[in-house]
Each structure stands twice: as C-alpha cells, then as structure tokens.
TITORVO-836559 format. One line per field, with one value per residue: residue in three letters; x, y, z of N, C-alpha, C in turn. Coordinates in steps of 0.1 Angstrom, whole numbers, plus 2048, in hexadecimal, padded with zeros to 3 digits. Example, Ala and Ser with C-alpha at 12.3 -4.5 7.8 and 13.67 -1.06 7.14 Angstrom:
<pts>
residu: ALA/SER
n_X: 884/880
n_Y: 7C7/7EA
n_Z: 84E/847
ca_X: 87B/889
ca_Y: 7D3/7F5
ca_Z: 84E/847
c_X: 884/881
c_Y: 7DF/800
c_Z: 84E/84F
</pts>
This chain:
<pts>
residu: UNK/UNK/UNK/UNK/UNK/UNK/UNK/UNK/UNK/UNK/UNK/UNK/UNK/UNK/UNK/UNK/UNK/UNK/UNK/UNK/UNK/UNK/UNK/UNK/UNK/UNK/UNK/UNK/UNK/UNK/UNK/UNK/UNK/UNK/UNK/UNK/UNK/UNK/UNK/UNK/UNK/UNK/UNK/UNK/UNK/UNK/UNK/UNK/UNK/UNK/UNK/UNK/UNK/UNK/UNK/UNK/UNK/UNK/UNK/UNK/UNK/UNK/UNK/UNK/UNK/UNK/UNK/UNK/UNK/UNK/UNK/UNK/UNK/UNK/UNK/UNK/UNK/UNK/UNK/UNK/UNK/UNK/UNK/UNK/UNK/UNK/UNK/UNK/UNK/UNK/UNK/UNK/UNK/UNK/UNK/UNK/UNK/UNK/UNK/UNK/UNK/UNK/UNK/UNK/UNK/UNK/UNK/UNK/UNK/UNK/UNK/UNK/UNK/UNK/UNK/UNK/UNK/UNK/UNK/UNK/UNK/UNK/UNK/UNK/UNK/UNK/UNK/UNK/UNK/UNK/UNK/UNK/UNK/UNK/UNK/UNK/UNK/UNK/UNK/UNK/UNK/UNK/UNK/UNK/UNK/UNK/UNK/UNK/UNK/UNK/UNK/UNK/UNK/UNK/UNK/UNK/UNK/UNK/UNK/UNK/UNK/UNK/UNK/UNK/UNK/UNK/UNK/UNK/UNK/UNK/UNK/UNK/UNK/UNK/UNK/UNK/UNK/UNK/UNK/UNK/UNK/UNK/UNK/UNK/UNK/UNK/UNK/UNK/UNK/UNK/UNK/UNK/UNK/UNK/UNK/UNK/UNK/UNK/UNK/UNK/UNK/UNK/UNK/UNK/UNK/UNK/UNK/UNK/UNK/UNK/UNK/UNK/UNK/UNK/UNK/UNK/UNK/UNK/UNK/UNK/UNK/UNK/UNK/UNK/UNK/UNK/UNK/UNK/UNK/UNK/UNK/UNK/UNK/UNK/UNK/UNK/UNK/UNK/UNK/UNK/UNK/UNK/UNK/UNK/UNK/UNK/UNK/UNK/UNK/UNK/UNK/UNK/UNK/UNK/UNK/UNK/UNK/UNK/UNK/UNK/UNK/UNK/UNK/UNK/UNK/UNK/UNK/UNK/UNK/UNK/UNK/UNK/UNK/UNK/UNK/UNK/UNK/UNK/UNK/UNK/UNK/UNK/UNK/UNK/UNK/UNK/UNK/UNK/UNK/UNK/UNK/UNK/UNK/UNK/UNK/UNK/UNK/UNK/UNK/UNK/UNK/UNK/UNK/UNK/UNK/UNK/UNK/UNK/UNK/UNK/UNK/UNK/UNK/UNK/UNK/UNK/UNK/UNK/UNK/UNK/UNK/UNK/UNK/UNK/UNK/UNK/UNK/UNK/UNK/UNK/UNK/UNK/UNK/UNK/UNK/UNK/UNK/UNK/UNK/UNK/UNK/UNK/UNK/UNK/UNK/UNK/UNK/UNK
n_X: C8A/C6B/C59/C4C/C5B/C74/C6F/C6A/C85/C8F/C84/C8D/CA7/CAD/C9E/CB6/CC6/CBE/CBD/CD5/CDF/CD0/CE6/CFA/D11/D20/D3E/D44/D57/D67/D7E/D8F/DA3/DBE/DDC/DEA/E01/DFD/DE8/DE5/DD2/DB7/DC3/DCE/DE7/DF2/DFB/DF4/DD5/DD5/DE1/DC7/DB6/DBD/DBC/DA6/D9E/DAC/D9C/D81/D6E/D51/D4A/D36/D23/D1A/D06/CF7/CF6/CE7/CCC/CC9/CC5/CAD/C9C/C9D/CAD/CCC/CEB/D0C/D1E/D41/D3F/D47/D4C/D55/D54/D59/D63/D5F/D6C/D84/D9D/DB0/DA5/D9C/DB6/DC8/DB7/DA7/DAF/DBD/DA6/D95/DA8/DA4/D8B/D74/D57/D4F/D41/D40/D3C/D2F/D39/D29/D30/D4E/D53/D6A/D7A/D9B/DAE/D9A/D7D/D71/D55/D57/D6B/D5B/D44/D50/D58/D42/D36/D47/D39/D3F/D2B/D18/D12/D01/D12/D09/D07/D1D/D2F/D27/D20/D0B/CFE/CFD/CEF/CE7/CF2/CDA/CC3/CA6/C9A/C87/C92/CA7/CA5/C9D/CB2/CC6/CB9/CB8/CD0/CD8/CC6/CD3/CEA/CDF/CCF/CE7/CF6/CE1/CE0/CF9/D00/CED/CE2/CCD/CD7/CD8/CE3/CEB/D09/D14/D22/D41/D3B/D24/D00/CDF/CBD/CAD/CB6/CBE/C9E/C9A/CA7/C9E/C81/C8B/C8D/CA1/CB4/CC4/CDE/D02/D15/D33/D3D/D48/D43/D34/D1C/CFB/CE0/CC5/CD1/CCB/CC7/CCD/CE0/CFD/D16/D38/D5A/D78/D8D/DA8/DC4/DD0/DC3/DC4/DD3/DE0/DDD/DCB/DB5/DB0/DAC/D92/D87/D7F/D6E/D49/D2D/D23/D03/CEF/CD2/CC8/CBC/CBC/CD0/CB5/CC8/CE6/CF0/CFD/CEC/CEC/CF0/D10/D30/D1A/CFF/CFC/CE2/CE1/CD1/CDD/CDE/CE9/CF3/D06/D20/D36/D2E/D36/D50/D4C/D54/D59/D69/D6F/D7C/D99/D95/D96/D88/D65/D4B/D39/D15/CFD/CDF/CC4/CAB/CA4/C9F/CA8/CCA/CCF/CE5/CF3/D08/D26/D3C/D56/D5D/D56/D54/D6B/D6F/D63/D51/D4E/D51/D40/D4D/D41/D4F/D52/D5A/D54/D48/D51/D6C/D6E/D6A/D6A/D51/D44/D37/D2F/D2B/D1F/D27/D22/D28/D1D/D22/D3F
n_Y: 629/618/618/5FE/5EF/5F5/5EF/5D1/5C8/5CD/5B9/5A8/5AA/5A8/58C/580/584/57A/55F/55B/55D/54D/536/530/517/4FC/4F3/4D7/4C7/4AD/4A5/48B/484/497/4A0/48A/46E/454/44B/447/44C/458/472/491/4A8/4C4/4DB/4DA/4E0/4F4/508/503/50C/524/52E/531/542/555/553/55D/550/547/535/51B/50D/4E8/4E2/4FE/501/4EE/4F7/50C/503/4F3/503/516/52B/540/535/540/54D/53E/529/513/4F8/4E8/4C8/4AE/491/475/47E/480/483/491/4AA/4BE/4C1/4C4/4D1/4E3/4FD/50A/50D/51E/534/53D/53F/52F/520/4FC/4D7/4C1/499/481/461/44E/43D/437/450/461/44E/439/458/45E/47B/486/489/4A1/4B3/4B4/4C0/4DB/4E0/4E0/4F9/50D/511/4FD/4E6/4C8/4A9/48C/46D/453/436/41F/423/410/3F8/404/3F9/3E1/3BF/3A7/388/376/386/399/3B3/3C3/3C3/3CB/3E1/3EE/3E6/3FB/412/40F/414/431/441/438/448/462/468/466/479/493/48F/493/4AC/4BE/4C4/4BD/4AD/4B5/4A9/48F/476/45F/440/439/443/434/42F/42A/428/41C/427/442/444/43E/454/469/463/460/481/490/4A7/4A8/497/488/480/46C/46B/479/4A1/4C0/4CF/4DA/4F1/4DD/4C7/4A7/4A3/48E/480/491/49B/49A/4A8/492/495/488/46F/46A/47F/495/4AF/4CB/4D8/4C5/4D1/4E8/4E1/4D7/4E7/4FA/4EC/4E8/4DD/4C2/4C5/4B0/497/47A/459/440/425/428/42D/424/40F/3F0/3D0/3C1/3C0/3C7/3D7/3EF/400/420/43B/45B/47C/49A/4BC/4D3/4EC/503/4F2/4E0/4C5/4AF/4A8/49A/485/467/458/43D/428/41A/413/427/437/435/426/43D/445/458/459/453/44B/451/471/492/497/482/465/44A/435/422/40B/3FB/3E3/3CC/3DB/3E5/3DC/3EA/401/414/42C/43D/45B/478/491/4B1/4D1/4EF/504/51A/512/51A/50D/4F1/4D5/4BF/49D/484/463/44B/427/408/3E7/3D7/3B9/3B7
n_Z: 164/16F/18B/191/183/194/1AC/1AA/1A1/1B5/1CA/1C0/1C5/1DF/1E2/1DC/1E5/1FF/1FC/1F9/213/220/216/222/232/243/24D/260/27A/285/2A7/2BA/2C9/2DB/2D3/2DE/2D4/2D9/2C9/2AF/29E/2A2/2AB/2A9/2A7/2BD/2B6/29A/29F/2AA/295/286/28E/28A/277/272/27B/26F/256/25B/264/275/291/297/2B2/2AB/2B7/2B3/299/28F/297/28C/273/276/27A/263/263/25A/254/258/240/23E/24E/26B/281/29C/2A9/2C4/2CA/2E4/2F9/308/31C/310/300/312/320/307/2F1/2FE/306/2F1/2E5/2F1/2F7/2D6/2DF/2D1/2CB/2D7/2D2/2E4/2E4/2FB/303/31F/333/333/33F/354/356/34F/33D/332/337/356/36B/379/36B/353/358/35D/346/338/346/33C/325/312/2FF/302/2F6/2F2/2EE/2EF/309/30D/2F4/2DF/2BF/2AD/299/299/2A2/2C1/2C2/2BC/2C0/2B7/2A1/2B4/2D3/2CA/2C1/2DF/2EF/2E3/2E8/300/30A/300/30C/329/327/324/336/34E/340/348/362/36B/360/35C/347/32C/312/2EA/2D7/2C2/2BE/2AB/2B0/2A0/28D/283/277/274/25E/271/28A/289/288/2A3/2B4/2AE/2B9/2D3/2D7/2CA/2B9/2A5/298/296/27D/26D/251/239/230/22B/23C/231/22B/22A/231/23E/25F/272/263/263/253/25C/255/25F/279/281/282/260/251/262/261/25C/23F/236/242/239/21D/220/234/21D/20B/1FD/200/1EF/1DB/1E2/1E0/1EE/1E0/1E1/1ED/209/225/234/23A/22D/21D/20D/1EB/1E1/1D6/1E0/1CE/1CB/1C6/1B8/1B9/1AF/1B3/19A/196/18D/193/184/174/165/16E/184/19E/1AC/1CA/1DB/1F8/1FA/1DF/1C9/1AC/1AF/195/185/177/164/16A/15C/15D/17B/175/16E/177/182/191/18F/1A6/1AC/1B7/1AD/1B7/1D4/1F6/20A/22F/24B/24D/234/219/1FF/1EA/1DB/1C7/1B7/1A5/1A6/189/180/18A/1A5/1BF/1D5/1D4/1E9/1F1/208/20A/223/229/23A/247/25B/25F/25F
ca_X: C84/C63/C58/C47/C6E/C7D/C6B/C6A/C96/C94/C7C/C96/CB5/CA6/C9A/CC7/CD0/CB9/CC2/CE5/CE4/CD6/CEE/D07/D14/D27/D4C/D48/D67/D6A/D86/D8E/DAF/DC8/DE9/DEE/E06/DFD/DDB/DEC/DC2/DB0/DCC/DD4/DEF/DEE/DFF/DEE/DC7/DDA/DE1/DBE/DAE/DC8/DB9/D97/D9F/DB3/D94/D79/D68/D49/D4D/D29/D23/D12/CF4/CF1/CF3/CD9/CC1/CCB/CC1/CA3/C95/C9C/CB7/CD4/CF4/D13/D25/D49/D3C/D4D/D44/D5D/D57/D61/D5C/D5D/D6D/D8F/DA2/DB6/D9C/D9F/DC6/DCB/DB0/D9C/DB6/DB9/D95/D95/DAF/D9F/D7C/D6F/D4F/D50/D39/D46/D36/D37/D2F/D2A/D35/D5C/D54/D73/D88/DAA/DAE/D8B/D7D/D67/D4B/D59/D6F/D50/D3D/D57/D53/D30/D34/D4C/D31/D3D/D21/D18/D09/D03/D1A/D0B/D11/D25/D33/D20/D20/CFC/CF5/D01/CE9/CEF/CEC/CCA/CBD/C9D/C99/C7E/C9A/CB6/CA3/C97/CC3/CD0/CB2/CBC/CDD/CD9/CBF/CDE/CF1/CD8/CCD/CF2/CFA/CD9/CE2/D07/D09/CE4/CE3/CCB/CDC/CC8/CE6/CF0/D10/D0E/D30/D46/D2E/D19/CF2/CD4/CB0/CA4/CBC/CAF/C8F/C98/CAC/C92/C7A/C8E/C8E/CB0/CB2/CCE/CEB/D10/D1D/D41/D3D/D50/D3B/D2F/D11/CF7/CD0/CBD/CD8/CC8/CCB/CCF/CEE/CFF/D24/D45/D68/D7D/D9F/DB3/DCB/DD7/DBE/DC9/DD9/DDE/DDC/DBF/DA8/DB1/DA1/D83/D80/D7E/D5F/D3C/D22/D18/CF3/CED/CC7/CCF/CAF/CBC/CC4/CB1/CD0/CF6/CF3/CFC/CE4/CE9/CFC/D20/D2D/D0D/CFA/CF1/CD9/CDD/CD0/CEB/CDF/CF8/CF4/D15/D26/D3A/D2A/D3B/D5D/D47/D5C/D59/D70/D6E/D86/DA1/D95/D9A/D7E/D57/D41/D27/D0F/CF3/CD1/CB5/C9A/CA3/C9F/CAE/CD1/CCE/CF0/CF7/D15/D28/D49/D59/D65/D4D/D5A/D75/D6F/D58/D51/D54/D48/D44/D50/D41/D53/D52/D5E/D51/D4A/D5D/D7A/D74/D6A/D65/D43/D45/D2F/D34/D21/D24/D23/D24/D22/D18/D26/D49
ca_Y: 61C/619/616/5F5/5E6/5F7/5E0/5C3/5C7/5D3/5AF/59A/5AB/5A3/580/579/587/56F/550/559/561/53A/52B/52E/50A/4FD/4E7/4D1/4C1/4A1/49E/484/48C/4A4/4A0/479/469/447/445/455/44E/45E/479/49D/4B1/4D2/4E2/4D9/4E1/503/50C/500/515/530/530/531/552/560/55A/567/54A/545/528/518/501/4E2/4E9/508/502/4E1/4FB/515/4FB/4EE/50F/51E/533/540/530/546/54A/53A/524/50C/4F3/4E1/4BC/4A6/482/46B/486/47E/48D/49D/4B2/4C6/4C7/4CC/4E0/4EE/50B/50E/514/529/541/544/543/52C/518/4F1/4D2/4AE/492/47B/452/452/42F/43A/45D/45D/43F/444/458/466/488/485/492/4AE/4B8/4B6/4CD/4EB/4E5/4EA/509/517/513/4EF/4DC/4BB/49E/47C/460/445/435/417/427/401/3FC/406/3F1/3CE/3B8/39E/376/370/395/3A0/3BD/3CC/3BE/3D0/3EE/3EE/3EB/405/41E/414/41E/43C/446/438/44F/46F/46E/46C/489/49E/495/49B/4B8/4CA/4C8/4B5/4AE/4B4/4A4/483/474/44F/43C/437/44C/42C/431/426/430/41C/42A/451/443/43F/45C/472/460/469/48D/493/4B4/4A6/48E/48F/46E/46E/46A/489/4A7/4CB/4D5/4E6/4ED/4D2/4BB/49A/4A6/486/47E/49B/497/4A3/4A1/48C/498/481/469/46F/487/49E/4BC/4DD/4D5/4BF/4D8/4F6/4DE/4D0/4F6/4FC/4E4/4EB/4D0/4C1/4C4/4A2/48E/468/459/432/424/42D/42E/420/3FA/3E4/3C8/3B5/3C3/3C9/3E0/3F8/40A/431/446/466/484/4A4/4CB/4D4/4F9/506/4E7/4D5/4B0/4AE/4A9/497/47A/461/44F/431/429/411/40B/42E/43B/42E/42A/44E/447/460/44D/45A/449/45B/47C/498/495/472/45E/43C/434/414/408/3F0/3D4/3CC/3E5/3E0/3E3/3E4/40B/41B/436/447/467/482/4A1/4B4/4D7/4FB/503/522/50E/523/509/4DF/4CE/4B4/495/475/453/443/419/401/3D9/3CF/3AC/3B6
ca_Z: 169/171/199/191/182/1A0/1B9/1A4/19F/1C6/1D1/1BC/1CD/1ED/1E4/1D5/1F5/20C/1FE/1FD/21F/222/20D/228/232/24F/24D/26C/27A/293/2A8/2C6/2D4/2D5/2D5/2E1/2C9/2D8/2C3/2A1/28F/2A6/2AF/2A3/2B1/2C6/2AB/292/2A1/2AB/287/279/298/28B/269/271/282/266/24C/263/266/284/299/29F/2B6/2A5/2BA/2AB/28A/28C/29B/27E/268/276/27B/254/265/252/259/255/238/243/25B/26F/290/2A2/2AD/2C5/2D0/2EF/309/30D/324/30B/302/320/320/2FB/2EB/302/307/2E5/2E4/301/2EE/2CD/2E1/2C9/2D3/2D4/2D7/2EB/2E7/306/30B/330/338/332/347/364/354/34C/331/334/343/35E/36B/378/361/34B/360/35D/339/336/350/335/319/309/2F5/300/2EC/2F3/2E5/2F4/318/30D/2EA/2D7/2B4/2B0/291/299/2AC/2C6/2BC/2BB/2C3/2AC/2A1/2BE/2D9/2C8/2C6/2EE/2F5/2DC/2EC/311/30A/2FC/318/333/324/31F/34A/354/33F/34F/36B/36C/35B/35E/336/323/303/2E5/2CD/2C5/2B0/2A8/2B9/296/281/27C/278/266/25E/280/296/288/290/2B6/2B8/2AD/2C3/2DD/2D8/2C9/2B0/29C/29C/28E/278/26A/247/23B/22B/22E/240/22E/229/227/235/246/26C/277/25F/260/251/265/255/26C/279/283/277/255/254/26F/25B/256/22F/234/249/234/215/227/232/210/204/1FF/201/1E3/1DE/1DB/1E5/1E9/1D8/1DE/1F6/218/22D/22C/23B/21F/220/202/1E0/1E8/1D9/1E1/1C7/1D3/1BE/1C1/1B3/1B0/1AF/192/191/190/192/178/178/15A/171/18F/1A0/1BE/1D0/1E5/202/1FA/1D6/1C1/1A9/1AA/187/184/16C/161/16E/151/162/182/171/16C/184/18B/190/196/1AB/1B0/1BC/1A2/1C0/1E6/1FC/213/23D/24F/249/226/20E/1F5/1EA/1D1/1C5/1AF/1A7/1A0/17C/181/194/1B3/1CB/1CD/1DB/1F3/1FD/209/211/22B/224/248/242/266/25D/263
c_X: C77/C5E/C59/C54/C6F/C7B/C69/C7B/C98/C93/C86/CA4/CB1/CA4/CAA/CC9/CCA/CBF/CCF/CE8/CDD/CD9/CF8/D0A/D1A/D32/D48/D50/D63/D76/D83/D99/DB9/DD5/DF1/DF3/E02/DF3/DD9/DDA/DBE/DB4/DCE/DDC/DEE/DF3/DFB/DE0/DCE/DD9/DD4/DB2/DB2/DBF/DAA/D91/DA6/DA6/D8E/D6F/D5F/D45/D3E/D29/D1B/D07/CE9/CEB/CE7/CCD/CBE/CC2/CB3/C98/C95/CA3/CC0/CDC/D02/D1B/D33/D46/D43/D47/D50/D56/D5D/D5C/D65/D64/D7C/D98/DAE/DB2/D9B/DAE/DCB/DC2/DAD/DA9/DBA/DAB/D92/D9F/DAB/D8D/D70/D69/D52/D48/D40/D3B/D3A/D33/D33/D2F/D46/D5C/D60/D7C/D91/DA9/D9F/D8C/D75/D62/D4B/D5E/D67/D47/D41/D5A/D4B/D32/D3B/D44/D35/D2F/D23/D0E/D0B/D05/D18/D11/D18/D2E/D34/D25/D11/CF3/CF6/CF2/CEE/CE8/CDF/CBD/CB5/C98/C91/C88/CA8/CB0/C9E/CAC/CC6/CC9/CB5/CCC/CE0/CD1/CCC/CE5/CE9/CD1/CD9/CF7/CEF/CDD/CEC/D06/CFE/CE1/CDA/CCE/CD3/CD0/CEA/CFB/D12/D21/D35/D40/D26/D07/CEB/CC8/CAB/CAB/CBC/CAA/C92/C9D/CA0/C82/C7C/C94/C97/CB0/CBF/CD6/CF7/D12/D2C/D45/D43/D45/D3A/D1D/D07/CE7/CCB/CC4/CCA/CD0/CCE/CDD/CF9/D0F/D2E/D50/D6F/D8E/DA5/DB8/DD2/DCE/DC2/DD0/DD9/DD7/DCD/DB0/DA5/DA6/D97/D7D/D7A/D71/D57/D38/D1B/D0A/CEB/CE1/CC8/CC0/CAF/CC9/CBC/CBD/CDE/CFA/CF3/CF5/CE3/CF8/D0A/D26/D1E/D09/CF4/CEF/CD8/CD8/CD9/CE0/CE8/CF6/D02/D22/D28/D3A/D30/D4D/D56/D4F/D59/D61/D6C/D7C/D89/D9E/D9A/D8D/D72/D52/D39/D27/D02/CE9/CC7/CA8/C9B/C9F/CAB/CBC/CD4/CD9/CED/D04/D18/D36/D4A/D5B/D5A/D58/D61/D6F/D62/D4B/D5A/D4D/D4F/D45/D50/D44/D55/D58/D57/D4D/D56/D6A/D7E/D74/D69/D5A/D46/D38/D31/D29/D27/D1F/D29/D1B/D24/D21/D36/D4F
c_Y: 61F/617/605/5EA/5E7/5EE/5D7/5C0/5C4/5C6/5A4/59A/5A6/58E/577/576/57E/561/551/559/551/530/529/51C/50B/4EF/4E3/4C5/4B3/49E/494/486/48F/4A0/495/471/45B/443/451/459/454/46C/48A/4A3/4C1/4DF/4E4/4E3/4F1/508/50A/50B/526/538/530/53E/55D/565/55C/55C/549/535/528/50B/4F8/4E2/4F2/507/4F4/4EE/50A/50D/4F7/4FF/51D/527/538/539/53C/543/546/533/518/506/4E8/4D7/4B5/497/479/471/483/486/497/4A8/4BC/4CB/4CB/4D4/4E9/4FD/50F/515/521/53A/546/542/53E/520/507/4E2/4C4/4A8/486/46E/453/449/430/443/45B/450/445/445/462/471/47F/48B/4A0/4B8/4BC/4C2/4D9/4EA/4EB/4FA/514/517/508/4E9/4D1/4B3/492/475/455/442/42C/41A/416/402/3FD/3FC/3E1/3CA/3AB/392/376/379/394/3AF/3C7/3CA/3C7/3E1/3F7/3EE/3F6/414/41E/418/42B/444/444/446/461/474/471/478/498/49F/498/4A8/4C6/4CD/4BD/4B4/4AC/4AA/497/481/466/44B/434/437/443/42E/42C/42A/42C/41E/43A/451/446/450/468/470/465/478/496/49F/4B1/49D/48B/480/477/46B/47E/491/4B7/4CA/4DB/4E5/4E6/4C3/4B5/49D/49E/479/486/499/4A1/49B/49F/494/494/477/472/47C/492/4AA/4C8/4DD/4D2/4C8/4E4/4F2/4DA/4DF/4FD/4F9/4EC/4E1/4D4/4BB/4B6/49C/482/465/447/42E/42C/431/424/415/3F2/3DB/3BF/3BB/3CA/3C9/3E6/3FD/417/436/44E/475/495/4B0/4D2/4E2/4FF/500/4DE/4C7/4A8/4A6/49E/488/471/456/445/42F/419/409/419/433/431/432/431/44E/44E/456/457/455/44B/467/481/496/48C/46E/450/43A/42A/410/3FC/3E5/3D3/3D5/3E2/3E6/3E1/3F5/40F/429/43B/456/470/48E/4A2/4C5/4E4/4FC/50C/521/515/51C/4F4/4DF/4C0/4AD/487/46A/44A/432/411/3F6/3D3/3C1/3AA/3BD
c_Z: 171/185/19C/192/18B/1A8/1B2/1A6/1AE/1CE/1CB/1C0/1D9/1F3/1E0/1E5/1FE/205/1FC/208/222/21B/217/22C/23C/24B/25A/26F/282/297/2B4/2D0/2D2/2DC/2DF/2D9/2C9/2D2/2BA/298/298/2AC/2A9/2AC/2B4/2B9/2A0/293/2A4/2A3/280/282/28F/27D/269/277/278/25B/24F/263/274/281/2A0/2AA/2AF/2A7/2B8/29D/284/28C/28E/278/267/273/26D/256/25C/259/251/24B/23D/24D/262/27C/290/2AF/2B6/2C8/2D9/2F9/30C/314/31C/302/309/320/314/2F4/2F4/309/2FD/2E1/2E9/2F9/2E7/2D0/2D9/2D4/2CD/2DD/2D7/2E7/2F0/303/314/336/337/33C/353/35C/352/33D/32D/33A/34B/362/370/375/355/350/35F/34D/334/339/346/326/30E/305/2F7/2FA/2F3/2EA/2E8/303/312/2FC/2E3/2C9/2B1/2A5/292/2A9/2B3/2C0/2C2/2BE/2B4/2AD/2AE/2CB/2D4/2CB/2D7/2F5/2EE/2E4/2F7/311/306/304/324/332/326/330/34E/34F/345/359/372/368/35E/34D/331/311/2F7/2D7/2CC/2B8/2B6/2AA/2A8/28B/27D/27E/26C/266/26B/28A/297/290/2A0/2BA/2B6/2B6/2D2/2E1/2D2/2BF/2A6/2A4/28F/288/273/25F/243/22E/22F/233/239/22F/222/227/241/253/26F/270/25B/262/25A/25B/25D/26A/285/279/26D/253/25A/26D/25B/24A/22F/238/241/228/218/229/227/206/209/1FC/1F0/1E3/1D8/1E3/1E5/1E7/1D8/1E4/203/222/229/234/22F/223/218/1F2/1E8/1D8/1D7/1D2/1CD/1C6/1C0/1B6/1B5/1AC/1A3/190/197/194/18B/17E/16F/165/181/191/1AC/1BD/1DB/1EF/1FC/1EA/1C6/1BC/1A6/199/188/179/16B/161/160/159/171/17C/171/176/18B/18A/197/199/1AF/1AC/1B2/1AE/1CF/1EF/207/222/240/24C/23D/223/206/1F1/1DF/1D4/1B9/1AA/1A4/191/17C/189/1A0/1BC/1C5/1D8/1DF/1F5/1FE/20E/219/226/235/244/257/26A/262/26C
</pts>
C-alpha cells in the first residue's frame, strides 16, 4: 500500500472515530418526588430510584449534569457515549430526604429546578436547605417564581402585557435565586413542560443557555436547546422496567419543518411535518402514538422531499397537554429511536 492510501485510510479512520465520538447522546430523566405515596403521578419510590441509580452504575454509565451537557452541546463538545442526567422539579422536600443520599452514595451529579414563591412552605425546601445543596455541588435552574402556566393569558391581556408578566416572573424568580444561593442560574424548565416560540424568545433574551420541557425524548446534537426532551418518572411511569427502556432509546433524527412550535391554534387534530434522517433505521416499521387515542396516520410527504412525513391523529386530541410519539426501530434490531411532540391547547 502506497504512503498516499495509508494517509488517506489513516484521515478516514480518524474522521469514523470523531464523529462517533459526537454521536454520543444523553437519556434525561425528570423526577419530582421521592417516595410520597400521597401524590402517586408525580411520585417514585425510594426503591425504585435506588435500582435505576443501581443500574446506571452496573452499565458504566456518566452522570452529567444537564448543565453540562447543554454546554457540551453548544460548544461542539462530545457528549459521552452512555450518557445520562438526572432531573428534578419544584424542590420538594423529599428531594433532600429521599434521593439526595441516594445520590450522595452512588456520587452521581444532579440538577433541581426551583419556583421560588413555594421556597420554605410546607412540603418545600427552603433556603437553607437549598444552600447546603449547592455547597454539595447541586445544579440549580429556575422554575419560575410563581410555577404559572406560561402560555395562557389573562382576560383581556395583549400580547405585549402578557409578555412584560411572564418576563417579571421569571426575573422574580432568577434575583432570589442569586441572591439566596450566590448562583446565577444559566437553565430554565418551563412549569408543566409547556412552551412556545415567544416564550424561547424571552428566555434567550434573558440570557438562559438552555431549558428542559417534558415531552419525552433523547438528547442529542443538534437538539433545540431550548426544548430539550426529559423522560418523566413518575406515576405509571416510575419503573424499574420503564427506565431500563427509556435508558435504552436513541433520539430519532427527526427536523420538524411544520409547525413552528406545539400551541394548537386552529386544526385539531394537529398536522406535524417532519423530516426523519433514516440511515440505519427501518422507516419501513416507523409508528406514532397519540395519548389516549392509539396509532397516528405517517404518510410519505413527496413535496417535502426526500424524508418528509405527514403526521396526524385520526380524532382532536384529548387534554389539555398531548403528543405525539415517533419510534421506530434499528434496521439491525439492535436498538429503537425515540421522539416525541409535544401538543398544548391553551383553551383548556
């Protein structure tokens, strides 16, 4: 073999190996509280989060914090192959008495997010229980001071009016946490994963480097920092079973191309357009579900191009929060691909 092959074979081994080293992906979790049977949806037990800790230590998985792996991301970083980031939301004092010594044992890092207007209630941490979190290397984000619904407006509010309250609340919230804790938070997650393109907008106005919604999914490059999926665990949810397969997904490479964001505003059910990556993934077998109704219509768009699908729920979508859910599987049946759409009708 000539020199010339050598380094040409040598510059394409090199060029496999870098983008496999950023193909890594991140599972991110959300829970809220641990081991409180009186609020079974938002709940997981001590036992449970034990065993899914247990297992995340058996396959060698690294535990990022979400802060990390935004800044991975932004920054063209790799992200580790196995990767994982544990979630929480709104501070509950069982947080403190049931994980966080879980954590503390398998030394695995983990990011809160607080609304500040609960801080000290009952039921709540407070501020100084929050403080010797931090001190032990917790991740805080802001959740909002008054945990709102961010997209509903009040009677007779216009839009420049709605956006002047959603931003003074999310500023209330973003001084008490500097100046409680000594931390200005760079992340944000939207209070019952709802968001839309003009609530982005602010948040990125106001400096934010990402923020978490609750539409379930994998993490990966060239994820939308500012809707960045977590599988939820609680409720039915809340498993051994369930975390082992969510552990399991990879993000399907999917570009939404229609609409802009996931407020219904008119057709019911939604239309999403999306265009799918299919290399190495049988599309041939590709599926989505809807909550509460079974399998959506995926039809092949041509005047999208190449990859294009049209997606659409046979019935208007139940709740007030929905989505939809594409998977699909491996060709070689080694793994399945995960992504989901979030849908939020304001109205109800």
């Amino acid at each position: 073999m000539s020199s010339g092959i050598r380094l040409a074979v040598f510059a394409l081994i090199l060029c496999l190996l870098a983008t496999s080293a950023l193909a890594g992906e991140a599972n991110v979790f959300v829970y809220h509280r641990f081991g409180d049977d009186r609020y079974p949806s938002t709940n997981i037990s001590i036992e449970t989060f034990s065993a899914q800790l247990q297992l995340l230590k058996e396959r060698d998985y690294t535990v990022l914090t979400l802060g990390e792996i935004v800044e991975r991301l932004r920054a063209g970083k790799a992200i580790p192959e196995r990767c994982a980031a544990l979630t929480v939301d709104d501070a509950y004092t069982t947080f403190l008495s049931g994980a966080m010594p879980l954590l503390r044992r398998f030394s695995y890092p983990v990011t809160l997010f607080v609304n500040t207007d609960t801080v000290g209630s009952r039921g709540y941490l407070g501020w100084e229980e929050l403080r010797g979190l931090v001190a032990e290397g917790v991740e805080i984000g802001n959740h909002t001071a008054s945990h709102l619904y961010l997209l509903n407006r009040k009677s007779g509010e216009d839009p420049g009016s709605w956006r002047q309250r959603i931003t003074a609340d999310i500023r209330q919230a973003q001084r008490l946490l500097e100046t409680e804790l000594g931390r200005r938070p760079l992340l944000f997650a939207y209070p019952y994963g709802e968001y839309s393109p003009a609530v982005i907008e602010i948040l990125k106005g106001e400096g934010y480097r990402g923020a978490a919604a609750q539409q379930s999914g994998v993490v990966a490059s060239g994820a939308d920092l500012f809707a960045l999926p977590r599988f939820p665990m609680g409720g039915p949810y809340a498993t051994f079973e369930g975390f082992r397969e969510k552990l399991a997904m990879r993000a399907l490479p999917v570009t939404v191309l229609s609409p802009a964001g996931p407020v219904i505003e008119g057709e019911d059910p939604p239309t999403l357009l999306v265009r799918i990556e299919g290399r190495g993934i049988d599309l041939t077998r590709l599926r989505c579900f809807v909550q509460g109704q079974g399998e959506a219509t995926i039809v092949a768009d041509s005047a999208g191009g190449a990859g294009a699908y049209l997606v659409r729920a046979g019935v208007p979508l139940s709740g007030r929060r929905n989505k939809y859910t594409l998977t699909a599987p491996a060709k070689d049946g080694g793994h399945w691909y995960w992504f989901s759409q979030l849908w939020v009708n304001p109205s109800r």
